[in-house]
N, C-alpha and C positions, 0 to 999 in steps of 0.2 A: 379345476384350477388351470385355469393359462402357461404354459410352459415359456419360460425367458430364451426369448432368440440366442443363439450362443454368438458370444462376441469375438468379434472381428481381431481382439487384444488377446495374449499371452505374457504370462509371465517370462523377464526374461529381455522385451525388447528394448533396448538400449539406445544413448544420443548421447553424442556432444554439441556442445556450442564455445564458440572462445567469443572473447571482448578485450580489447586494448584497452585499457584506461585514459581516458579525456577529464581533460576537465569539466567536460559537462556530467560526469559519471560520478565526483566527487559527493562526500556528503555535504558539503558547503555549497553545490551546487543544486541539489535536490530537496537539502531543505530537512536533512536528516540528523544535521551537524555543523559542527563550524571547523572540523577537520579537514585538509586536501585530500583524501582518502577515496578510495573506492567506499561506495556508499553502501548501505543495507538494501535499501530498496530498488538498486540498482542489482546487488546480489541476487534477490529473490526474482527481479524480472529474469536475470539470466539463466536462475534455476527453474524457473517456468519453462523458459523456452526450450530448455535442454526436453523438458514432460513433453512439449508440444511436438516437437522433432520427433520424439520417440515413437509416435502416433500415427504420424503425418502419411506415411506410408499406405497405411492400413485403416484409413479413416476414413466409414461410410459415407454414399455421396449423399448430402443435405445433412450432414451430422457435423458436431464440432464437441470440442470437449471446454468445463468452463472451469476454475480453481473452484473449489471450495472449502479446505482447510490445509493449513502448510504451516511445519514447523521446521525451525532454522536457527542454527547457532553458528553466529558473525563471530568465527575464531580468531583471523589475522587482519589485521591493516594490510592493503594492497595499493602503493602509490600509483602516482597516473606516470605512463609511459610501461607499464608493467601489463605481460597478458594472463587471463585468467581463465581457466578453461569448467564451465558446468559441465558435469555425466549426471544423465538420469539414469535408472532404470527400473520399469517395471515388478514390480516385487508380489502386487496384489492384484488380481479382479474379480468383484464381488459384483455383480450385475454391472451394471453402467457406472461403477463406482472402482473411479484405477488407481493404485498408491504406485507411489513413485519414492526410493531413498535417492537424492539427490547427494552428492560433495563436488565443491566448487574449489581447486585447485589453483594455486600460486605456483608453479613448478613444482618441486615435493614436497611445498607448504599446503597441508589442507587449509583454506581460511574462509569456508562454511561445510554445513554439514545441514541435513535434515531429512524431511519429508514431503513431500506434497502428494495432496490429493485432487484430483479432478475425478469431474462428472463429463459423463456422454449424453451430450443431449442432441435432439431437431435446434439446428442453427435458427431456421425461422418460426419454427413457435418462439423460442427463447427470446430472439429480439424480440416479436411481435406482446411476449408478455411483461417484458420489461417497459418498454413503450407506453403499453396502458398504466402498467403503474406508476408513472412518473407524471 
């Protein structure tokens, strides 16, 4: 049996990222709602990016990490002119498989909360396979 490289990730590593609210950021503007609001999928990119940062540091060279399940609950309305701040942090790694509890802060409003998961993959196979299958 092949022994798994030990990774490069630890429980543990941490990130923020903030966002102002724009109104390109709204759900009316993304297509999520007809709300002025901070939008959902605008939340979840920001709670990705928080995973991404958490990584970035420690990220082998030709490697990248890609989502592949994320759970999230859109607790607060966040208007535009308001900054929002994501934490991720590392909580799991199972092979190439990293969990991330994410909350995405209104000042000491939590207004998301969740999970994400990414994978550690070869950046260019990954493109290279997606490619073919399209």
């Amino acid at each position: 049996m092949q022994e798994q490289p030990e990774s490069p990730f630890t429980p543990g590593l941490t990130a923020r990222v903030e966002l102002t609210v724009t109104d390109a950021d709204t759900a009316q503007a993304v297509g999520s709602g007809d709300v002025p609001v901070l939008g959902t999928p605008r939340v979840l990119a920001l709670a990705e990016a928080a995973t991404v940062a958490a990584t970035g540091t420690r990220m082998p060279s030709g490697s990248t990490t890609v989502g592949v399940r994320v759970e999230l609950e859109h607790r607060a309305a966040t208007p535009v002119g308001r900054t929002v701040t994501a934490h991720a942090e590392l909580v799991k790694v199972d092979g190439k498989r990293l969990v991330f509890d994410v909350t995405v802060t209104d000042g000491p409003t939590v207004a998301a909360q969740g999970r994400v998961e990414r994978a550690l993959v070869d950046r260019q196979r990954f493109v290279e396979r997606a490619v073919r299958q399209s």
